[in-house]
C-alpha positions as CSV (number, residue, x, y, z in Angstrom):
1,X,50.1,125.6,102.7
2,X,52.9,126.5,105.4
3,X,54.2,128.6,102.7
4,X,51.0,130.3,102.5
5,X,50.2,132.1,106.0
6,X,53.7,133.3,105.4
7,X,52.4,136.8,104.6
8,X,55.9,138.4,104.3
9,X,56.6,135.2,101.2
10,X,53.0,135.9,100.2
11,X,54.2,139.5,99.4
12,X,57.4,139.3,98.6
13,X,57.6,136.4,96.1
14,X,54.1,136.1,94.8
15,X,52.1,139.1,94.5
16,X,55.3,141.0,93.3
17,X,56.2,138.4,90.7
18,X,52.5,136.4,89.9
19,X,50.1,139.4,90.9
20,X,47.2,137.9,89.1
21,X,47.3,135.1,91.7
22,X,46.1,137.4,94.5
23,X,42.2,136.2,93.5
24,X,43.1,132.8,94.6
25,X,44.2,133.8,98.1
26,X,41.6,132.8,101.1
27,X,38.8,135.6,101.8
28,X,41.0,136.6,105.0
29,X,44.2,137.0,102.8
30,X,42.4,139.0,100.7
31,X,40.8,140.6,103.6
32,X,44.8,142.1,104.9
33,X,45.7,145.5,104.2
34,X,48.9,145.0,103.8
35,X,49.0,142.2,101.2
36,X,45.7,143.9,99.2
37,X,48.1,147.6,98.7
38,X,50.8,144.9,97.5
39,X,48.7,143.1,95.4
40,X,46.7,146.9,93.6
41,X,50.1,148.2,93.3
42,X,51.6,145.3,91.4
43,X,48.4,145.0,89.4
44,X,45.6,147.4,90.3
45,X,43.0,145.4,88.4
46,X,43.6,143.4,91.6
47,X,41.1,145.8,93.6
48,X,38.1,143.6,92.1
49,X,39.4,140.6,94.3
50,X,39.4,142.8,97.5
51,X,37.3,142.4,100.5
52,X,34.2,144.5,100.8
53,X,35.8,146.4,103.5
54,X,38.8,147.1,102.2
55,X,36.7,148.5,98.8
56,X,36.3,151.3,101.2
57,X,39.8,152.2,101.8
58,X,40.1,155.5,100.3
59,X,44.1,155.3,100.3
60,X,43.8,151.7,98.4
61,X,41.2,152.5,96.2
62,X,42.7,155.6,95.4
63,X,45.8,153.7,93.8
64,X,43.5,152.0,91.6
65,X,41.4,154.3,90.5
66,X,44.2,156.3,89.5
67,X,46.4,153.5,87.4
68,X,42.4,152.9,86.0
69,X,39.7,155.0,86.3
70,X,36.9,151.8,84.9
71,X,38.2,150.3,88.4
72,X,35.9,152.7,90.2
73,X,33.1,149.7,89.4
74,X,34.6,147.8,91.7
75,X,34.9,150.6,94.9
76,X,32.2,151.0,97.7
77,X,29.3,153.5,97.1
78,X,30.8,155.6,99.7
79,X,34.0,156.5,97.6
80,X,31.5,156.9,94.7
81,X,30.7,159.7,96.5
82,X,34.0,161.3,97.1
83,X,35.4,164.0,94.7
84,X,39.1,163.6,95.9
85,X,38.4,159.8,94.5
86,X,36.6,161.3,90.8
87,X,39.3,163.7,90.7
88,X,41.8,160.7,90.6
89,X,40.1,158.8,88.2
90,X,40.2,162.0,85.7
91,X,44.2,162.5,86.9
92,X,44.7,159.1,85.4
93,X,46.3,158.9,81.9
94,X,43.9,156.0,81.3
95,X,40.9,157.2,79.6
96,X,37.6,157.4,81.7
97,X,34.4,157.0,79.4
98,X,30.9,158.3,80.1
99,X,30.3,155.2,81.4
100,X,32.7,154.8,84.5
101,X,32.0,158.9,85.0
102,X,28.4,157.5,85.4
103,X,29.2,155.2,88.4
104,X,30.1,158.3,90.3
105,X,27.5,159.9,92.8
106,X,25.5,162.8,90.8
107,X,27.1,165.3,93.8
108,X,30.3,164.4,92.4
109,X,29.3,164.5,89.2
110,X,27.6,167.6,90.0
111,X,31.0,169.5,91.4
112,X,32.6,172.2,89.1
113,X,36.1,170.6,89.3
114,X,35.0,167.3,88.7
115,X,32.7,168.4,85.7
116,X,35.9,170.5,84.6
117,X,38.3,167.7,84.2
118,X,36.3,164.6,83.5
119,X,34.3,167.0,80.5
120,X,38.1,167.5,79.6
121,X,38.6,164.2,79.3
122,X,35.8,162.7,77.4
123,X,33.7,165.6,76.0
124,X,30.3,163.2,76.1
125,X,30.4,163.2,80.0
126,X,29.4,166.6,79.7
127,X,25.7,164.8,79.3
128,X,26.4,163.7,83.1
129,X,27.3,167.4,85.0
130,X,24.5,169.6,86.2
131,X,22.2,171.4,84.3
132,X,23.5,174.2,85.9
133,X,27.5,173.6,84.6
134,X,25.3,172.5,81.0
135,X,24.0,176.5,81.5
136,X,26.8,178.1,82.9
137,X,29.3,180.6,79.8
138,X,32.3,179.9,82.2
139,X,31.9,176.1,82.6
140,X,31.4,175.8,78.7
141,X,34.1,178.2,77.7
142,X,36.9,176.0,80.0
143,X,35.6,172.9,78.5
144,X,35.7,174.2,74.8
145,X,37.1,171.1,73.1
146,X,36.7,172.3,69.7
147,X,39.6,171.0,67.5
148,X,40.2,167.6,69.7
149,X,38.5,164.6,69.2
150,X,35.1,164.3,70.1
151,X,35.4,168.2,69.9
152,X,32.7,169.9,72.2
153,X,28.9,168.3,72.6
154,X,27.0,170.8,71.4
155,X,23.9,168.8,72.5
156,X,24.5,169.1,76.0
157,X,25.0,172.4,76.3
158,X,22.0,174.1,77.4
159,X,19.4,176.2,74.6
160,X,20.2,179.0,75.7
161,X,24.1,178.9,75.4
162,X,23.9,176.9,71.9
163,X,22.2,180.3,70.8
164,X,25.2,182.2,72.2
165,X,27.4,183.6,69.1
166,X,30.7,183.3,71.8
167,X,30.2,179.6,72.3
């Protein structure tokens, strides 16, 4: 136990060489900046165990959505909402399905940029932009993944563009 509050041991010997014993640390361990950034950067799947507040620190959760976007499941609704945060899940070289695209706010998932990448990514989340991006020649001719798997959704796209001889 005295080995325990030691939070410079803590980070030094366990979360650095056992990361995945980070979930059995007290509520108030788990609750401390500095040992939570210690514990996502040795093992992001670690953000799960974080407090709730720290689920709101954009610098924290922003390490582990980027080493893996389906880790945005476990970030507050306020970063859901944040398109610097989307735009690190869709930086990541993990793959991020329709479903974890889903868990972001329909503003983000509403946002050119966001739309741009994550459609690059994982053609079916082009059921989850805007119907406006779904409409828009531009937006469908950047995302054109004809040739790489999945290829482009043709259902998504809107009527009018699937009658468009150029797309």
């Amino acid at each position: 136990k005295a080995l325990r509050k030691d939070r410079e041991f803590l980070k030094a010997v366990v979360l650095k060489n056992h990361p995945s014993l980070f979930r059995h640390l007290s509520q108030r361990e788990r609750n401390d900046k500095d040992l939570a950034a210690c514990a996502v950067l040795a093992n992001p799947d670690n953000v799960r165990y974080i407090s709730d507040r720290l689920r709101d620190d954009k610098d924290l959760v922003a390490r582990a959505v980027l080493a893996d976007p389906d880790n945005v499941r476990y970030i507050s609704e306020r970063l859901r909402d944040d398109k610097e945060i989307a735009l690190a899940a869709c930086r990541s070289k993990h793959y991020m399905g329709l479903a974890t695209f889903a868990l972001f706010s329909e503003r983000v998932r509403f946002d050119r940029d966001v739309g741009t990448r994550a459609v690059l990514q994982c053609a079916v989340c082009l059921e989850l932009v805007s119907s406006e991006l779904q409409d828009d020649k531009q937006f469908i001719m950047c995302i054109d993944t004809r040739g790489k798997p999945g290829g482009i959704r043709i259902e998504f796209v809107s009527a009018r563009l699937r009658d468009d001889k150029d797309v």
